[in-house]
N, C-alpha and C positions, 0 to 999 in steps of 0.2 A: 570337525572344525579345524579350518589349518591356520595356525596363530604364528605370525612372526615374533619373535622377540628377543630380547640381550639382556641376558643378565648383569642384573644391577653389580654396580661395585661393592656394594655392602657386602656382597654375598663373595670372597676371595677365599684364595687360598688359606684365610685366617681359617675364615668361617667354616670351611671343611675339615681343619683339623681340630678344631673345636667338638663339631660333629664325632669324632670319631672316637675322641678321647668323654665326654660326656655322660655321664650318668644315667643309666634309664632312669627315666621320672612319669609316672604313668598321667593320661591326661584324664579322659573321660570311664575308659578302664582297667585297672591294671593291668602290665603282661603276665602272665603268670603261666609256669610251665605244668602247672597242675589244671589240667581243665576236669578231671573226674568227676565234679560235683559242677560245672558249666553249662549254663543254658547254651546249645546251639540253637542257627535258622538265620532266615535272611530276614532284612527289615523288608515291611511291610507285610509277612506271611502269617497266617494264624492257622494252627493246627486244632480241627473244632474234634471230640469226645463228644459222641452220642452213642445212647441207649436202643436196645435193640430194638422198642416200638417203633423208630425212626429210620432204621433201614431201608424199608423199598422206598423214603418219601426226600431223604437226605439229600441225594443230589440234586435234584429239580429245585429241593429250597434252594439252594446255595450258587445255582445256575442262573436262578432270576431275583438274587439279590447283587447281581453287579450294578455299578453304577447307581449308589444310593447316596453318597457322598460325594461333595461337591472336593474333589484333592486338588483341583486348581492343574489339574496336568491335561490340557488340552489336547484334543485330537485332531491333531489341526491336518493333519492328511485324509481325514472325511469332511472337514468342512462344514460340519453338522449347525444348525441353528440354534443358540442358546437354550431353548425352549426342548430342544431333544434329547429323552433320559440318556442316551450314548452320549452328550456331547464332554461327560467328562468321562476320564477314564476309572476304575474301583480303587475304591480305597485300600483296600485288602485283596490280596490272594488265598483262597481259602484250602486248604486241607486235610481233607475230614477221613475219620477213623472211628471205629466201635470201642467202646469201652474195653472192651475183650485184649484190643491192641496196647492199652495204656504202657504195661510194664516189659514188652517185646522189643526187642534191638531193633531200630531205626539203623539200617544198612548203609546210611548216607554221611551217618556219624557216630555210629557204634557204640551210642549210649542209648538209651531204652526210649521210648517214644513220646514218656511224659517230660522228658528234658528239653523240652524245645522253650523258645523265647519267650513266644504269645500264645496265650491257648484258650479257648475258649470250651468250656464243660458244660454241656446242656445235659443238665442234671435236675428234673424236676419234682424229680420223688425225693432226692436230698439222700441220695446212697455214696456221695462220696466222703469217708470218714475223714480223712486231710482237709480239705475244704471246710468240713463242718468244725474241726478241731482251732484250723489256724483263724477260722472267723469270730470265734468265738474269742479270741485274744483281741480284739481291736485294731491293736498299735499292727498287725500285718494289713491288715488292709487301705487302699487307696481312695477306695467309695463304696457305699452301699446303698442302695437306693431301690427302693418298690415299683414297679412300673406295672399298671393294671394289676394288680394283686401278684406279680413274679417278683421275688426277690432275686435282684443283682450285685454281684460284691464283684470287684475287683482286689484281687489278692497279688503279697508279690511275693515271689521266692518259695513258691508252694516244693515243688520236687527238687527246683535245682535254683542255681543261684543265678540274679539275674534274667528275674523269669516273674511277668507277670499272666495273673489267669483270672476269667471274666467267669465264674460260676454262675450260672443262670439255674436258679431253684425256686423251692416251691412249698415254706414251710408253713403254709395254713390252710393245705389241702392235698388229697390225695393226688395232686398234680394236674388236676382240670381245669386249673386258671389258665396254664399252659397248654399253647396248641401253635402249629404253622404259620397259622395267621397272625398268631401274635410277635414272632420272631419275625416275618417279613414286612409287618408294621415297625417294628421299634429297631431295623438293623441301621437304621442313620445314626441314630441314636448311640446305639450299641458302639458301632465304629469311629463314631467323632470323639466319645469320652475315652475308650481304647487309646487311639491316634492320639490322644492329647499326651496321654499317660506315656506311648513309647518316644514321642518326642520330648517330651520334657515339658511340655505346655500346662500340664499338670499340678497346679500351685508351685509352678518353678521346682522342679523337684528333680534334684540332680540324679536320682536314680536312673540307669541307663538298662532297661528291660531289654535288650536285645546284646545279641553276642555279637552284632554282624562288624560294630566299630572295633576292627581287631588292631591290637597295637604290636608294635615288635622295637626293637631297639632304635632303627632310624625313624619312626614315628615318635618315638618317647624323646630322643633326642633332639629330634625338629622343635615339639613341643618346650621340652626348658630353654631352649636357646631362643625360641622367640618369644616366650617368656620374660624371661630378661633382658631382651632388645625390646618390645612394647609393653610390658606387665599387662600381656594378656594371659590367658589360661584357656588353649585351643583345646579342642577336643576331634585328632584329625587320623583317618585312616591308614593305614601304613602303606596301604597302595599309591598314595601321595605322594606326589615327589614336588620338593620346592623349586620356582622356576627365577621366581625374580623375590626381593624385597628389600626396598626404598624404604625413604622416611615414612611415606603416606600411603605405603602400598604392599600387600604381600600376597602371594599368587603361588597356589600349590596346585597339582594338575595330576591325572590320573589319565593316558593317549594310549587306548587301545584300536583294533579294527573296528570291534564293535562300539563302540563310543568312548566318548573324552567327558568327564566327570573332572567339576573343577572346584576352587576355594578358596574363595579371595577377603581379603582382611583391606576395609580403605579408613583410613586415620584424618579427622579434618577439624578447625579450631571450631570451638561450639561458639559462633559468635550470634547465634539464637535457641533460646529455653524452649521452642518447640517447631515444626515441622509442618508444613502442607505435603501433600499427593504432587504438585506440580516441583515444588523444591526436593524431593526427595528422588523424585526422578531425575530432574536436573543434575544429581548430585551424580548418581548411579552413573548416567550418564555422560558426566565429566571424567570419572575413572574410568570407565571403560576405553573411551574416544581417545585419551591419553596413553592408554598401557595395553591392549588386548586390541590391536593391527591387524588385519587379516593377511592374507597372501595376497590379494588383490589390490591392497593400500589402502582398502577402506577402513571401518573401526565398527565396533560393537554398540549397540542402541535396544531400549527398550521400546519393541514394538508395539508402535499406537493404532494396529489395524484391530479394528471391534473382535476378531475371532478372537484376539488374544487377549481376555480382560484383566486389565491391573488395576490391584487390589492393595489397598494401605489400613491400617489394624491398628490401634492406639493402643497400650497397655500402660502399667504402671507396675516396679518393681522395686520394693522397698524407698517408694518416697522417686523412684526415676523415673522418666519416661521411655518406653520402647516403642520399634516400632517395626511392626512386619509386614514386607512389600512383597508381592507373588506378583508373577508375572510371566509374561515369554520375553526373549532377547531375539533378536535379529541381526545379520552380519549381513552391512548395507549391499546392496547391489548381486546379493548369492542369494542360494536359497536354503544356505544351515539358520537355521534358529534351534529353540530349545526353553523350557521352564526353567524358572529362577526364585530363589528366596533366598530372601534379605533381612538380619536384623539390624536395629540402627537403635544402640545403646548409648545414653551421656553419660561421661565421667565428667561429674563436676571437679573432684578432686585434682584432677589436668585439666580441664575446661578444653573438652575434644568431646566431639563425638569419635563414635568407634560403628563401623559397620561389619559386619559378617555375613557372607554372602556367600553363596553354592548355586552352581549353574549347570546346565548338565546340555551336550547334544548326544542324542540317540538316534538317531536317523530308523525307522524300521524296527525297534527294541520294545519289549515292554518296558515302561521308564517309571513302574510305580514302585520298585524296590530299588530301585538308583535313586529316584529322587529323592527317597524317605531316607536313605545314608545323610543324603547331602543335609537333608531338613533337621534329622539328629545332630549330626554335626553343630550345623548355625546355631539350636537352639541349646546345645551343652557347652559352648564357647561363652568367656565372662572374660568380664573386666577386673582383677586380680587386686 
């Protein structure tokens, strides 16, 4: 995506030495130069823990459970018809290890292999003592819930910190409730309450399960200073770099070869208590048209071609309304587009809405772990 554009005046010579003198102030994770006890891994990957009856049958599951979840990230370079299990891309990346491997150094990041982010522990005999110890206290876990006689607990901070784990067991039989069929029946399931949990969808739950939103000092720094320029509370990757930020606008951006990852903040009077699909794009599309220019002269727009279905979500969050728009974007007259989501918060106390948005072009990329940064992000970002 090639974006023309000039940096706002807000953003001066003040503002950089501000930057530089500023306090780390952590946003959505701490910095910390202790990572010893730190979940690594990238958002959206889930490292699965199986038992040795599962060996010869392990990859073939996990082969033909892609694309069981609808993640809204189009495939729009097959062109596939709604109705085709490919046409969205998986919700998860999965990779799977033997129990055997649990406590072995992970070479990728030189902590043991139960320290990763998301994990999932197909454990149906209930041999894992941790699991059964922390389950047993309540207050660790996220959910628990019976699905055809399997019990499933979502746990967090089992080995490491920042680290949730889906134990799938099996405590009112010698584990015959449990079988293949039954995991590639209920893996929507499994990964849509997962997904909820690593983005924050979760009962709004600020806990941020994944290590992948790293922060360093110019991230922490960005964070308090636009803090206190909009009393918001970003939650933004260090890879970020600020490009522009206006009264009613702010735009951080991540430009590499292989893709442009981006996260934008738009500010507008709340002169209505709630929202249509057709005003909300409206809206989207008034900032874009205004601030994000192509090289060509044209401007950014949410595409209304049927491949790219857009999707508006009502919630409610202590007494507010929210609202979360998925979508594709288009850059009129070229052929970059790209997935988008959007939150659209009211502060009544300013009488504004507030939106939070993450856009990503990947042209050729897998874009299910980019987009899931950008999705954490939008949905760990508040109004302060």
């Amino acid at each position: 995506m090639r974006f023309t554009h000039l940096i706002s005046q807000n953003v001066t010579l003040k503002f950089l030495v501000v930057l530089a003198f500023t306090a780390i102030l952590p946003s959505c994770k701490e910095s910390s130069k202790d990572q010893t006890d730190m979940a690594s891994g990238r958002a959206a990957d889930i490292r699965v823990f199986y038992p040795p009856f599962l060996a010869d049958s392990i990859q073939d599951l996990f082969a033909s459970t892609l694309f069981s979840v609808d993640s809204n990230l189009v495939r729009f370079e097959e062109n596939r018809p709604a109705n085709d299990p490919q046409y969205y891309e998986s919700a998860f990346n999965f990779e799977l290890h033997p129990f055997s491997q649990m406590e072995e150094i992970d070479p990728a990041s030189n902590g043991v292999f139960q320290q990763h982010t998301l994990i999932w522990a197909i454990d149906p005999l209930s041999n894992l003592s941790d699991c059964e110890r922390l389950s047993a206290q309540g207050n660790s876990a996220f959910m628990d819930t019976v699905i055809e006689a399997v019990q499933c607990t979502w746990l967090k901070d089992v080995w490491s910190k920042q680290q949730v784990v889906l134990w799938i067991h099996d405590t009112h039989s010698a584990g015959e409730n449990f079988s293949l069929g039954w995991l590639k029946k209920h893996q929507a399931i499994l990964c849509g309450i997962t997904k909820a949990i690593e983005t924050g969808e979760f009962n709004h739950s600020k806990h941020n399960p994944t290590a992948v939103i790293e922060q360093n000092a110019y991230s922490d720094s960005i964070s308090q200073l636009l803090a206190g320029k909009y009393n918001l509370q970003l939650c933004l990757n260090a890879t970020l770099k600020l490009v522009q930020a206006t009264a009613d606008f702010v735009w951080l951006r991540n430009e590499n070869s292989q893709f442009h990852s981006n996260f934008m903040v738009n500010i507008f009077p709340a002169t209505e208590s709630s929202m249509s699909l057709d005003s909300v794009v409206a809206l989207r599309n008034h900032f874009t048209k205004k601030y994000l220019k192509t090289a060509e002269g044209t401007w950014v727009e949410i595409s209304s071609s049927g491949i790219f279905p857009t999707r508006l979500k009502k919630s409610n969050h202590n007494g507010n309304p929210e609202y979360y728009l998925t979508g594709w974007y288009t850059e009129l007259n070229t052929d970059r587009r790209g997935p988008f989501i959007r939150k659209i918060v009211l502060d009544k106390k300013n009488k504004r809405w507030v939106a939070f948005d993450g856009f990503l072009f990947a042209p050729n990329q897998p874009r299910v772990s980019l987009m899931r940064e950008l999705e954490i992000m939008v949905n760990h970002s508040f109004i302060k």
